[in-house]
C-alpha positions in Angstrom: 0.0 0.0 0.0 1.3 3.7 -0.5 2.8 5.2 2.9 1.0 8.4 3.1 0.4 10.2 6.5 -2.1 12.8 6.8 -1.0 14.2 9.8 2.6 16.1 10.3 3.6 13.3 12.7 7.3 14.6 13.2 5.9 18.2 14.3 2.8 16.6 16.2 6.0 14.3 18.3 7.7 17.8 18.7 4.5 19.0 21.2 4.9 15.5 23.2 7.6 16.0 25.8 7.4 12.3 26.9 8.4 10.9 23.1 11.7 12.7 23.1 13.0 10.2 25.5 14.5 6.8 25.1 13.7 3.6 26.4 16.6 1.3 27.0 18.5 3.3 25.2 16.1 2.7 21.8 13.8 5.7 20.9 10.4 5.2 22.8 7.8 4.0 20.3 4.4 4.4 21.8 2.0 1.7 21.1 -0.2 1.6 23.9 -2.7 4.5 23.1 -6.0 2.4 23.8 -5.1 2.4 27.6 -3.9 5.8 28.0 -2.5 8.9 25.7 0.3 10.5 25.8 -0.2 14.6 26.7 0.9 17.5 24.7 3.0 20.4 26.4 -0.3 22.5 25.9 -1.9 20.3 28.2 0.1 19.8 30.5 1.0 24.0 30.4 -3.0 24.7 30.9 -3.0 22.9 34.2 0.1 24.2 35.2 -1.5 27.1 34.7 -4.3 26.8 36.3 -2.8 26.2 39.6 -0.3 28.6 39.3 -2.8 31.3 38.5 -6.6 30.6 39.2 -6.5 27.7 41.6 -9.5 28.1 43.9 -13.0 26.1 44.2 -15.2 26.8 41.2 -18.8 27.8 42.4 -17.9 28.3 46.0 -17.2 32.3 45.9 -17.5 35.8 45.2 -14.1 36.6 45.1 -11.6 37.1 42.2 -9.9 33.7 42.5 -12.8 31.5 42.9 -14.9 33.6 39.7 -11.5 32.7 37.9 -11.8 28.9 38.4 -15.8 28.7 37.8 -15.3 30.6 34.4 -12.2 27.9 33.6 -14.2 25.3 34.7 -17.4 26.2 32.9 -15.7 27.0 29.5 -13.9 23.8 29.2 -17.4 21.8 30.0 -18.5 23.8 26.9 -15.7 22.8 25.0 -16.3 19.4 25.6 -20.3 19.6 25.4 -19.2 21.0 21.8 -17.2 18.5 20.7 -19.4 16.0 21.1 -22.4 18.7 20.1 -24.3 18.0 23.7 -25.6 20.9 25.5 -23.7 22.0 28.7 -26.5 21.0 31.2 -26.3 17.1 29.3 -22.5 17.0 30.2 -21.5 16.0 33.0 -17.7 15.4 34.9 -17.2 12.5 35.9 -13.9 10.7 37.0 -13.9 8.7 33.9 -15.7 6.2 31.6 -16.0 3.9 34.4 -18.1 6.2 36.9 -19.9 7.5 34.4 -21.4 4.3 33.4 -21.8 3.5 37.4 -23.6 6.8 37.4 -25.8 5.7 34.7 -26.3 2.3 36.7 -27.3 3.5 40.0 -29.0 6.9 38.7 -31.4 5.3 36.0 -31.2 1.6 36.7 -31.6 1.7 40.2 -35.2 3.3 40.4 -36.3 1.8 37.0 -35.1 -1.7 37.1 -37.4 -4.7 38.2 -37.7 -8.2 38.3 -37.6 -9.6 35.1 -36.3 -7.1 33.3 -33.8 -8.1 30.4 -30.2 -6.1 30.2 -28.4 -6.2 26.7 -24.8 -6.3 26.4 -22.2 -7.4 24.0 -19.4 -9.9 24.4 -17.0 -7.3 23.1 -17.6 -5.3 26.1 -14.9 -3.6 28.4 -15.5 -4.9 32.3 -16.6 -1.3 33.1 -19.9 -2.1 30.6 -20.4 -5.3 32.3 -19.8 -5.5 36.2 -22.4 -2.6 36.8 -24.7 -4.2 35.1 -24.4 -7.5 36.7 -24.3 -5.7 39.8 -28.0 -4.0 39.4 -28.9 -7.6 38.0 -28.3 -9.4 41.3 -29.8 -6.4 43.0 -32.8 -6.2 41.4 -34.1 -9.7 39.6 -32.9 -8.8 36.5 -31.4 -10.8 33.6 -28.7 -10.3 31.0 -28.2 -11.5 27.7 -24.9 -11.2 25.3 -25.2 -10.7 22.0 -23.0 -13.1 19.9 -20.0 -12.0 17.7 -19.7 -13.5 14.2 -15.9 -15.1 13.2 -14.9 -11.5 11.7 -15.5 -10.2 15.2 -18.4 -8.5 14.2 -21.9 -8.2 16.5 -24.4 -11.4 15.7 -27.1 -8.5 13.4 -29.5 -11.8 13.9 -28.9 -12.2 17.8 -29.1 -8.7 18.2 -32.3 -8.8 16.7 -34.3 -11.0 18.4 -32.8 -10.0 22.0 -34.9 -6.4 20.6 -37.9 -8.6 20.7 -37.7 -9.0 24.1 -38.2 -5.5 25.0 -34.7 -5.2 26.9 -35.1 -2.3 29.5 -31.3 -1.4 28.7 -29.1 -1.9 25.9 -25.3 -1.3 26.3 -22.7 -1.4 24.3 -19.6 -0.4 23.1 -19.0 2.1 20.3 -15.5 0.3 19.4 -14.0 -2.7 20.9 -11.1 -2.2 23.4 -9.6 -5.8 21.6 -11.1 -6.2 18.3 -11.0 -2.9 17.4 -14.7 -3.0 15.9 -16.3 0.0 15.2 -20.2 0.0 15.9 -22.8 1.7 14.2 -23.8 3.4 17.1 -26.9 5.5 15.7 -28.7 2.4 14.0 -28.2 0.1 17.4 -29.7 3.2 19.4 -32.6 3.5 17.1 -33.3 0.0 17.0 -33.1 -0.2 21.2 -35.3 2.7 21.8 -38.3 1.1 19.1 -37.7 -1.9 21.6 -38.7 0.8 24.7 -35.2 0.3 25.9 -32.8 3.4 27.3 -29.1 3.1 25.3 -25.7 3.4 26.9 -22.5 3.7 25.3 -19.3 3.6 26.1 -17.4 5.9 23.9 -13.8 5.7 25.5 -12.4 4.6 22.7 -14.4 6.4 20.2 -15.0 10.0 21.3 -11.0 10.5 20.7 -10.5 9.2 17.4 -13.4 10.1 15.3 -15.8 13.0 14.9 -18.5 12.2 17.4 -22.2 13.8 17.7 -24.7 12.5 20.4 -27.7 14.1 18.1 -27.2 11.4 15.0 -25.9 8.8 17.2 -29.6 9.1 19.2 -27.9 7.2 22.7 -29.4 8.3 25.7 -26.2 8.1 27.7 -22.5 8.3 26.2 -19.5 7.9 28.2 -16.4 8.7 27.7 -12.3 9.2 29.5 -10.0 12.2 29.7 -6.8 10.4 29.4 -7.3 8.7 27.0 -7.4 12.0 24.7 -4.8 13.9 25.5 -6.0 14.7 28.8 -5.3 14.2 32.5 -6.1 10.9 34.4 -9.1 11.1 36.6 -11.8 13.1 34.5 -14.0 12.2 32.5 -18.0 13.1 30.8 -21.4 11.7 31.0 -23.3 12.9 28.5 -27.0 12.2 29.4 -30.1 13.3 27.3 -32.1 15.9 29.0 -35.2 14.7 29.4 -33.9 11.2 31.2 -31.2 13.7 33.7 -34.2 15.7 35.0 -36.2 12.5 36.3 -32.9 10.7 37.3 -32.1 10.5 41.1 -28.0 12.2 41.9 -25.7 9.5 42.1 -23.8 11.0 45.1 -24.8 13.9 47.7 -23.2 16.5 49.4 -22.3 20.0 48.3 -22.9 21.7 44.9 -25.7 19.1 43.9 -28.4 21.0 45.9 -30.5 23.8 45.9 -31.6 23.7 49.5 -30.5 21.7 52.3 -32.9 21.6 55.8 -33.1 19.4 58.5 -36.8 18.0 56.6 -35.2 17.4 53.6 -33.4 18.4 50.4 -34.0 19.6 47.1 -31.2 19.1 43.9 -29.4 21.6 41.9 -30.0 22.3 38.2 -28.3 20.1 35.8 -25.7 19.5 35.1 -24.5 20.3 38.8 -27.3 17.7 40.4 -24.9 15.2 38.9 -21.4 16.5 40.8 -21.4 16.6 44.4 -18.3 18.0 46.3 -15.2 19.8 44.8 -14.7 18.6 41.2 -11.5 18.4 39.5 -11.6 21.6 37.9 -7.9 21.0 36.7 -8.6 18.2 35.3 -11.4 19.6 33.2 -9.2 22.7 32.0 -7.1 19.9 31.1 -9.6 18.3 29.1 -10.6 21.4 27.6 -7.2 22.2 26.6 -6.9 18.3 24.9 -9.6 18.9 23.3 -8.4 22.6 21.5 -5.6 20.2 20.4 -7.5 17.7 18.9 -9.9 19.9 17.0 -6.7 22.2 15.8 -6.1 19.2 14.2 -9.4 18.1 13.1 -11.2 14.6 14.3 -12.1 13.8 10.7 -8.0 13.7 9.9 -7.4 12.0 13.2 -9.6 9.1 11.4 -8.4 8.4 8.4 -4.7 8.8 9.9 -5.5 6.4 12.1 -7.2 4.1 9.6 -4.4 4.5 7.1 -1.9 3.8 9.6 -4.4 0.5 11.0 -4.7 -0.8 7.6 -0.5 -0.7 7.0 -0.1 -2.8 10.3 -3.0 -5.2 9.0 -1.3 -5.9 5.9 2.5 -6.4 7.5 1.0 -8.8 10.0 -0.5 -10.6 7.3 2.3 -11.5 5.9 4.1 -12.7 9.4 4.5 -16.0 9.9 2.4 -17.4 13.2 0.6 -14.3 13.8 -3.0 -14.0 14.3 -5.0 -11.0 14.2 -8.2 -10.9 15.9 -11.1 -8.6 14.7 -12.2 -7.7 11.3 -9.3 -7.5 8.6 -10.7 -3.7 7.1 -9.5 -1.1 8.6 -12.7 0.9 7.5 -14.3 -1.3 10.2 -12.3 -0.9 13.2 -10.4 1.9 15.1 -6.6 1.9 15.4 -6.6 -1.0 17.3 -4.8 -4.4 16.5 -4.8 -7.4 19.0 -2.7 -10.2 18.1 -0.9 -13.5 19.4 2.2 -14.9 17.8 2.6 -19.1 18.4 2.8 -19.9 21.9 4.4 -17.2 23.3 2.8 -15.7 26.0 1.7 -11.8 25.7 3.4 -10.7 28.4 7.0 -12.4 27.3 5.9 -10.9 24.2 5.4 -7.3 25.6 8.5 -7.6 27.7 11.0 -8.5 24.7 9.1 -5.6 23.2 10.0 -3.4 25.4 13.5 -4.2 25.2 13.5 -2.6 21.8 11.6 0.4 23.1 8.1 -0.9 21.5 5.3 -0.6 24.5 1.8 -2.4 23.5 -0.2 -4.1 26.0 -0.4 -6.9 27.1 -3.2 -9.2 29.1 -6.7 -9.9 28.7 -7.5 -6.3 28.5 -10.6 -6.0 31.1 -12.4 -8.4 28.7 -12.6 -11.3 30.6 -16.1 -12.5 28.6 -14.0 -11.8 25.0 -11.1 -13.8 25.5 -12.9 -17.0 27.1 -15.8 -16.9 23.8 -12.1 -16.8 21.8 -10.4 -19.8 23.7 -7.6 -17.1 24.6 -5.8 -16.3 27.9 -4.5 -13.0 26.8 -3.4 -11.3 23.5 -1.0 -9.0 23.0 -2.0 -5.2 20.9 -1.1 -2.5 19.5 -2.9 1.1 19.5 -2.3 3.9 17.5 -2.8 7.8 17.8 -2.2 11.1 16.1 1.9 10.7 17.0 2.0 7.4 15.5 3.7 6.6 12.1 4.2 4.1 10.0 8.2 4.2 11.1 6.6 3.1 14.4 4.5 0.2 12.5 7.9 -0.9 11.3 9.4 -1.1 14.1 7.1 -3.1 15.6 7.4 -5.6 13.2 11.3 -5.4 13.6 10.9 -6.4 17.7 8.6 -8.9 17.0 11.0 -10.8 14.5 13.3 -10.5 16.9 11.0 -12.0 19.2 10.2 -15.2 16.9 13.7 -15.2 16.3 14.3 -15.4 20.3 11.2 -17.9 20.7 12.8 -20.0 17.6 9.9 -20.1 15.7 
C-alpha cells in the first residue's frame, strides 16, 4: 500500500515532551494508546496554569480567584459539550468512563429496574460495561443477555435482533472494541433499542478520541467517555445524558454543589448538570480536558480518522504477511479503530510485551478488562497494539522489527 500520512507526525511528536525520551536506550515507540494517551505540552502547560494562577474552588465564591476557576471550569465543560455537540447541562464530569457508566447504573437503573427485566450487552464489552450491570442484575431480579460476535468479530445482526424482541429495558454497548477494534454503528443500534422501549448506553472511551463524534445522530441516551485517553489528565471524565432522562434521574452521590436547599426536613437538587457532581470537582482536570480537546480539533477529528485508519490498515497488511501471527477482529480497517490485537505461536503476551520493550516498543499486554471476550475466543490473553495522532508508520515498522526479533528469540 502507498505510505501516506495525513498528519505532520514529526511536528505533532515535537508538542509531546514524553516521546523525546529513550527507552533502553532505543527511541520510545508508543503503542499503547487504547489504555492511556500520551499529553501535549499544551496540556500539560494549561493545568500548570491553572494552579499557578486561578487555583481556587469553582462555584464556591464571590471573590476574584474563585470567579476565575468557575469561568475555567465552565468554558472547558463547553468545549467538551461541543465536541461532542451536547448541550452543557447534558454533560457532565465525571472521574472517567468507568463512573460514568456506574452513574448511569445507580442513577437510572436503580429506580427503574425490576424483576424480570432483560439487560443487553455485548461480548465485546470492556469490564466497566459489564460488572455494573451484573451488579444491578443481582440487586434487582434482572437478567442479561450477550449478544453473539460473528468469526470477523463483528456483532451477531441476527442475535441482536431477536434479543430487541424481548423488549430489553437497557441496551449497552460499546461504540468500538477495546480488543477487536470494531467500530459499531452506534446510531442504528440506538434507534433500533429505543423502538424496543429500551434506554441506550455507550461507552465511547475509545471512540470520542478518534473520530468526529455527535450524540444528536448517534440518538444514545447516555455516552461515556475518559480524559486520558485523549490527550487529557487521568481522573476526568463526561457523561453525557439526554435531557429529558437527567431531570427524572435520582444524583448518584450527595453532598455539596448538587443541591439547591439543604434543611433538617429534607433536600431539594441543583440544576443540571451540577445535580450530577457533588463536592469539589477536579476543575484541573477539566481545564485539562478542555485544553486536549483545542488540540484535537486544531487538528481536526475527521484527519485524526483516516490517519489512524491509514496507519491501521498498513499494520493489518504487514501482520499478514508474518508468519504465526493472528490478528483478531475484522481485517478492514474501514471497520475498526486503530486498534490491533494479536498472538504470535505460543508465546505468551506478556514475554511478548517484555521482549518488546526491550526494543523500546510498548503495546499491552493481558486480557484487556475483557474477561467475557477472551474466554468466547479460547484465549488467555493477546497482546495489541494502538495507534494515535503521533504514531507513524516508522513506528509500525518497528514493531514488526521487535517482534521478529521476538520469533527469532522464541525460535519459531
Amino acid at each position: 500500500m502507498l505510505r501516506s500520512e495525513s498528519l505532520r507526525v514529526d511536528e505533532i511528536r515535537k508538542d509531546f515532551p514524553i516521546l523525546q525520551r529513550e527507552v533502553h536506550g532505543k527511541r520510545l515507540v508508543y503503542l499503547d494508546n487504547a489504555a492511556t494517551t500520551q499529553r501535549p505540552k499544551a496540556v500539560i502547560d494549561a493545568t500548570v496554569e491553572y494552579y499557578s494562577q486561578h487555583n481556587a474552588n469553582p462555584h464556591r465564591g464571590v471573590h476574584q480567584l474563585s470567579l476565575e476557576a468557575t469561568e475555567a471550569f465552565e468554558g472547558a465543560r463547553s468545549k467538551v459539550a461541543s465536541f461532542i455537540n451536547a448541550s452543557t447541562e447534558e454533560t457532565i464530569f465525571t472521574r472517567g468512563a468507568t463512573e460514568s457508566l456506574n452513574l448511569v447504573r445507580y442513577g437510572w437503573g436503580n429506580s427503574h429496574v425490576k424483576t424480570g427485566d432483560l439487560i443487553v450487552l455485548t461480548m465485546m464489552e470492556h469490564h466497566s460495561n459489564i460488572v455494573p450491570w451484573q451488579l444491578l442484575a443481582k440487586q434487582t431480579g434482572a437478567r442479561i443477555e450477550f449478544v453473539g460476535l460473528t468469526k470477523e468479530g463483528k456483532l451477531d445482526e441476527d442475535h441482536f435482533e431477536r434479543l430487541m424482541g424481548q423488549s430489553p429495558s437497557i441496551v449497552a454497548f460499546t461504540h468500538c472494541s477495546n480488543v477487536l477494534g470494531t467500530i459499531n454503528d452506534a446510531a442504528r443500534l440506538s434507534a433500533r433499542a429505543k423502538r424496543a422501549g429500551a434506554i441506550t448506553v455507550v461507552d465511547g472511551a475509545q471512540s470520542v478520541p478518534h473520530m468526529p463524534t455527535d450524540v444528536r445522530a448517534m440518538g444514545c441516551d447516555f455516552l461515556a467517555f475518559s480524559g486520558h485517553k485523549m490527550l487529557g489528565p487521568t481522573g476526568i471524565g463526561i457523561l453525557y445524558g439526554r435531557r429529558a432522562i437527567l431531570e427524572e434521574m435520582e444524583p448518584f452521590q450527595s453532598g455539596g454543589d448538587m443541591i439547591k436547599q439543604v434543611h433538617t426536613t429534607g433536600a431539594t437538587w441543583n440544576d443540571l448538570p451540577y445535580k450530577f457532581e457533588a463536592g469539589t470537582q477536579d476543575s484541573a482536570g477539566a481545564v485539562g480536558l478542555g485544553a486536549a480537546v483545542d488540540y484535537l480539533n486544531s487538528i481536526g477529528m475527521k484527519r485524526v480518522r483516516d490517519h489512524e485508519m491509514a496507519l491501521t490498515a498498513y499494520a493489518l497488511e504487514q501482520m499478514s504477511k508474518f508468519p504465526g501471527i493472528t490478528v483478531y477482529g475484522p481485517m478492514n480497517a474501514k471497520d475498526k479503530g486503530g486498534v490491533v490485537s494479536f498472538n504470535m505461536g505460543d508465546i505468551h503476551p506478556h514475554d511478548m510485551a517484555s521482549l518488546l520493550d526491550e526494543e523500546g516498543v510498548a503495546i499491552r499486554s493481558g486480557h484487556h478488562c475483557a474477561q467475557p471476550l477472551m474466554e468466547l475466543l479460547d484465549v488467555p490473553a493477546m497482546s495489541r497494539a494502538s495507534f494515535y495522532i503521533y504514531n507513524s508508520f516508522d513506528d509500525i515498522d518497528a514493531l514488526m522489527q521487535a517482534l521478529s526479533k521476538a520469533r527469532n528469540v522464541f525460535c519459531l
